[in-house]
N, C-alpha and C positions, 0 to 999 in steps of 0.2 A: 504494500500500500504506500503510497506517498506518502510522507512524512508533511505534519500541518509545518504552515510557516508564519514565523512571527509578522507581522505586518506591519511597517515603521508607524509612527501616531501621523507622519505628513500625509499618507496613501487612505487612513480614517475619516475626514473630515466627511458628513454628510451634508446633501444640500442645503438644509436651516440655519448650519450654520455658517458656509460660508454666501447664502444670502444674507444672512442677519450680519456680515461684516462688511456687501458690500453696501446695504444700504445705511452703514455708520457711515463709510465713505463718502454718503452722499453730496451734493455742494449745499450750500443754507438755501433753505425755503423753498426748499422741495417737499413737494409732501409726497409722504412715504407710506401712507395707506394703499392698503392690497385691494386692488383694482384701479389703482391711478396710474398713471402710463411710467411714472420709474420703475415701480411695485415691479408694472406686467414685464416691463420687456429685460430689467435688469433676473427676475426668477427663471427665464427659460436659459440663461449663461452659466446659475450656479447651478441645475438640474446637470446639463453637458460636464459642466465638471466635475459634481460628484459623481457623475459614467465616467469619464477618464481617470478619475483617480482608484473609485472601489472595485470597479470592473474591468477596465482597461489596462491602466497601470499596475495593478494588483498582479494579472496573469503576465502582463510580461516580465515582472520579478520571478514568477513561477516558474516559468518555460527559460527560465536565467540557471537553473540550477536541475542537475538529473534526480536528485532527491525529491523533487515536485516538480518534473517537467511532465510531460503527456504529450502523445501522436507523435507527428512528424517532429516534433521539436524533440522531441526525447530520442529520434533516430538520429539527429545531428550531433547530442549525445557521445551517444554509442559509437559513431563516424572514427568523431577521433579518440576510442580506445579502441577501435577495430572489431567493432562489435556491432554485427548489425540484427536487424530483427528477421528471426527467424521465420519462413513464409509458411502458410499452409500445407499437410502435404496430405498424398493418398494411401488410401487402404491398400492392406496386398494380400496375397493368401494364396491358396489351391483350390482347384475342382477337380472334382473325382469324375473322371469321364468312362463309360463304358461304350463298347462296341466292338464291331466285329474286327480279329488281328490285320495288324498291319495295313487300319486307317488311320487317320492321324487328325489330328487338331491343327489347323493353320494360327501362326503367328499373325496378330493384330485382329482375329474377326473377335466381334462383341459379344458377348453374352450378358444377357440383363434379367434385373430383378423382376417378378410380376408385379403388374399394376394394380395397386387397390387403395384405399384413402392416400396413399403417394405417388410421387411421378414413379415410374421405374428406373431406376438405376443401372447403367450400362458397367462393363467390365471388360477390359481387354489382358488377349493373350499375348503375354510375355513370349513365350518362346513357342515354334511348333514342338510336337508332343507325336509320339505315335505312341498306337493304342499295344499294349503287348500281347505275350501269346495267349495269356491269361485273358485278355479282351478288360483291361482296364488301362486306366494313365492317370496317373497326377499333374496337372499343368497347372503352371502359374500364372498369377492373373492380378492385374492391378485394378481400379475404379476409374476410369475417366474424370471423375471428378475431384477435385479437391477439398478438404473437409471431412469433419465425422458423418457427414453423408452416406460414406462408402462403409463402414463401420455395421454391416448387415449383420444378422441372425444369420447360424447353420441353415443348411439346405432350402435358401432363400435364389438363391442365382443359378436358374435350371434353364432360361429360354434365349437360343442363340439368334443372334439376327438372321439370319436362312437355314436352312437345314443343313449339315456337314454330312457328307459321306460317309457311312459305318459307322456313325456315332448311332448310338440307342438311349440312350439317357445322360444329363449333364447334374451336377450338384455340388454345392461345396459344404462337406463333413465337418468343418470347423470354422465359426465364426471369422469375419473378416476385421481386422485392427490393422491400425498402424494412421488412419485417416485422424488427424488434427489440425484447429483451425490457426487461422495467425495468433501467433504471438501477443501476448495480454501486455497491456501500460506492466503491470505490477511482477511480471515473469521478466520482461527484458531489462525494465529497471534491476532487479537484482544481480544481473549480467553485467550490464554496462558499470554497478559501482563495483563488482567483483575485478572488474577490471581494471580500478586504478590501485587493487591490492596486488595486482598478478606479481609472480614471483618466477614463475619456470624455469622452476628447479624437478619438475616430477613428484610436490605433494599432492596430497589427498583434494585440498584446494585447488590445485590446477586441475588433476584429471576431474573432479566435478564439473570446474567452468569449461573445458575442452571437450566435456561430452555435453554439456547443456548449448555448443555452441549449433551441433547439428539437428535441422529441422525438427521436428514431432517427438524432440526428449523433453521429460519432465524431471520428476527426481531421478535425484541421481546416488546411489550409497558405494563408497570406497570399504573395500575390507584390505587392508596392506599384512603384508607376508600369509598370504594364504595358502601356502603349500606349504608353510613352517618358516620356523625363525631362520633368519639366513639367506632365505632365500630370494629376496630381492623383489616377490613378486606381488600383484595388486591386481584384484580383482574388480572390475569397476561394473556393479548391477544397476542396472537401468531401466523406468516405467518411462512411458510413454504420456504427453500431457494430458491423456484424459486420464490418466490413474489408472491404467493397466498395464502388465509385463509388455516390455518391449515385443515387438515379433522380430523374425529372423531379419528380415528387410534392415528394420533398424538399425539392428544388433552388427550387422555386418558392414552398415555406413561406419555406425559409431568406431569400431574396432578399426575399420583401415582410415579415417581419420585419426584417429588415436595415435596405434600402433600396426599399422601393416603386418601380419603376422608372417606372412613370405619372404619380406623384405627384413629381418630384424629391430622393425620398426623406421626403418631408413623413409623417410616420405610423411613419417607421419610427426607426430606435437611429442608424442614422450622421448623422456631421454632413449639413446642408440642403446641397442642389445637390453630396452627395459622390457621383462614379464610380465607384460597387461595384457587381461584378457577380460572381454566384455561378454555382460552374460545378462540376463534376465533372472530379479530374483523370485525366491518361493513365495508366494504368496498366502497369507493366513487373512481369509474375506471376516470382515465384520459387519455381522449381520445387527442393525437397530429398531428395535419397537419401541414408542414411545406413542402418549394420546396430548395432543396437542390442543391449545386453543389461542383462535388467531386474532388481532389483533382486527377492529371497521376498516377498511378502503385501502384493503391487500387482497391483490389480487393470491387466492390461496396457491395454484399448482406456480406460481412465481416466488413464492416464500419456499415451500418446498424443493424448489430446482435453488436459491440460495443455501437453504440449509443443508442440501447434500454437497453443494460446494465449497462450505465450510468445515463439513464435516470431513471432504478429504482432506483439504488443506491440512486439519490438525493430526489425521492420521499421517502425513506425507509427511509431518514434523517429527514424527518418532523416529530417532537412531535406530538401523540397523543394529544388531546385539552381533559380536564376532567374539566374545569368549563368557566364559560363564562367570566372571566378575561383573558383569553390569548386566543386569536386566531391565527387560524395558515391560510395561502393563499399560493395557488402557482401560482406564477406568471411568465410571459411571459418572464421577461428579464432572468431569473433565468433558466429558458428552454433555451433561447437561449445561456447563456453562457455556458450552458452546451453541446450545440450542436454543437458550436465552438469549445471545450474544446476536441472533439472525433477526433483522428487520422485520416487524412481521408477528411475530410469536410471543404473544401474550402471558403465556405460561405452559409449565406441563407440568404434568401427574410425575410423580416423580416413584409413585409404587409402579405406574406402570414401563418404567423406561428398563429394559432387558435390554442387554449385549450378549450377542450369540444366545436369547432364548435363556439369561442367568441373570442374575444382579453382581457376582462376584467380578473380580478384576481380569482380564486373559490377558496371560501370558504370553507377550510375542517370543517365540521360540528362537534359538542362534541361526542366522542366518535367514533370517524370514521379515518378511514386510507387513505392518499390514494393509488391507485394502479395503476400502468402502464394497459391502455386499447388498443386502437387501434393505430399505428401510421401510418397515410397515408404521402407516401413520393410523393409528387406531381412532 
């Protein structure tokens, strides 16, 4: 979030008061009742000024500094620490294709989602694909679009733009991720001032800001010498900005920007001959029930799409756990004040707010994340 900024007392004046100064200024024996012609025409100068001063002036102080700049002022920012915002990107995944041996999927035809309360969504082939002898293939396949658009449900993308030869049926077995929209004021901000701490030397803080530089990452968790003491090596797990595991697409930008694994990282940000390896971490989903009560002239499914936004945020804030000295828990009250904390929400039952279906604290387990799962709003 932006951080509030003090506001000098010259950038405060409102218009009463600097009309009430300028009509001390006035010359003698002017009458200075409201509706006489100094009144009228001197009040429309101080109204313009106090716009230039608490509106106008006020944000160009803002847009003065990355700690409270916003949009394009905040990209000029970023410019010069070489940081720019990251753009939208697409979903990617597999379809499971069956049909008769040695036909094959051609490269670039679409295949799209069916039409029903939404447009349908198209998807193209990555690469051609033949069917095997077993009369199946797995092809890869991106979204045409950009955005959590492409972010479908399993066995949602079955209908190809024409028919393909020897195919008999099309489907994809496992949801489609990796689709995220641009770059948020409050995500890039924390880039661009990470960037005037940079150090690249190969800490935990570097490889965070070096993978959060590539499109569609979110959090980012460093585990250092994970293959044991000594060994030099760093695991760097990575979610995706919507708060889910990276997919392989990702996983495999992030990694040859990082560290090239072919190359002994030669091409890539970490030091030469360093043992990073990017990976997608375990996921432990937490599921929340709570019974809510909202607050007059909130729109309700717009409080709940902020409250589960909040609510990953505070999950995304929990440390990774990499040895059994520190344990991390999330706990009930910490939900709750989070759920108070959301525009909107008037109060809640506090008998009825369950984590995973308990009241007790879960345990995030070593090596594990947690992640926003179900939230039933009773």
């Amino acid at each position: 979030m932006p951080r509030d900024l003090e506001m000098p007392d010259f950038l405060k004046e409102d218009a009463d008061t600097i009309h009430a100064r300028m009509l001390e200024n006035a010359p003698p024996d002017i009458n200075l009742a409201e509706g006489d012609m100094f009144w009228d025409t001197t009040r429309p100068t101080a109204d313009e000024k106090a716009e230039l001063l608490q509106l106008k002036l006020q944000n160009v102080l803002r847009v003065a500094f990355p700690q409270t700049s916003y949009g394009i002022y905040l990209d000029f920012h970023g410019e010069i620490k070489d940081e720019t915002r990251n753009p939208p990107t697409k979903s990617s995944g597999y379809l499971k294709v069956t049909g008769s041996p040695a036909s094959y999927v051609p490269k670039d035809r679409v295949i799209y989602t069916e039409s029903t309360d939404t447009p349908s969504i198209g998807f193209k082939v990555l690469e051609s694909t033949d069917v095997n002898e077993s009369g199946e293939a797995m092809v890869p396949i991106e979204c045409l679009e950009s955005g959590t658009t492409g972010n479908v449900a399993a066995n949602t993308i079955t209908l190809p733009e024409r028919p393909i030869p020897g195919i008999t049926s099309i489907t994809n077995p496992e949801p489609l991720t990796g689709g995220t929209e641009k770059e948020s004021d409050d995500a890039y901000r924390e880039r661009v001032l990470a960037g005037y701490e940079e150090t690249l030397s190969g800490s935990d803080g570097d490889y965070i800001r070096w993978a959060k530089q590539v499109p569609g990452v979110g959090q980012v968790y460093v585990i250092p010498e994970w293959e044991g003491f000594g060994t030099g090596s760093t695991k760097i797990l990575i979610m995706d900005s919507n708060g889910q595991p990276a997919n392989e697409t990702l996983i495999s930008q992030v990694q040859k920007y990082i560290a090239p694994l072919v190359e002994k990282n030669r091409g890539g940000l970490a030091p030469v001959n360093a043992n990073a390896v990017v990976a997608a971490p375990e996921i432990i989903a937490i599921d929340i029930s709570v019974s809510l009560t909202f607050k007059d002239d909130y729109e309700v499914s717009t409080v709940i799409e902020e409250l589960k936004s909040n609510l990953r945020e505070y999950l995304g804030s929990i440390k990774i756990t990499t040895d059994e000295e520190r344990t991390e828990y999330v706990y009930r009250e910490t939900v709750g004040h989070v759920i108070l904390s959301t525009p909107g929400i008037k109060i809640y039952s506090e008998q009825s707010l369950t984590i995973n279906c308990g009241t007790d604290p879960i345990l995030i387990p070593i090596g594990e994340v947690p992640a926003l799962g179900e939230v039933n709003i009773l």
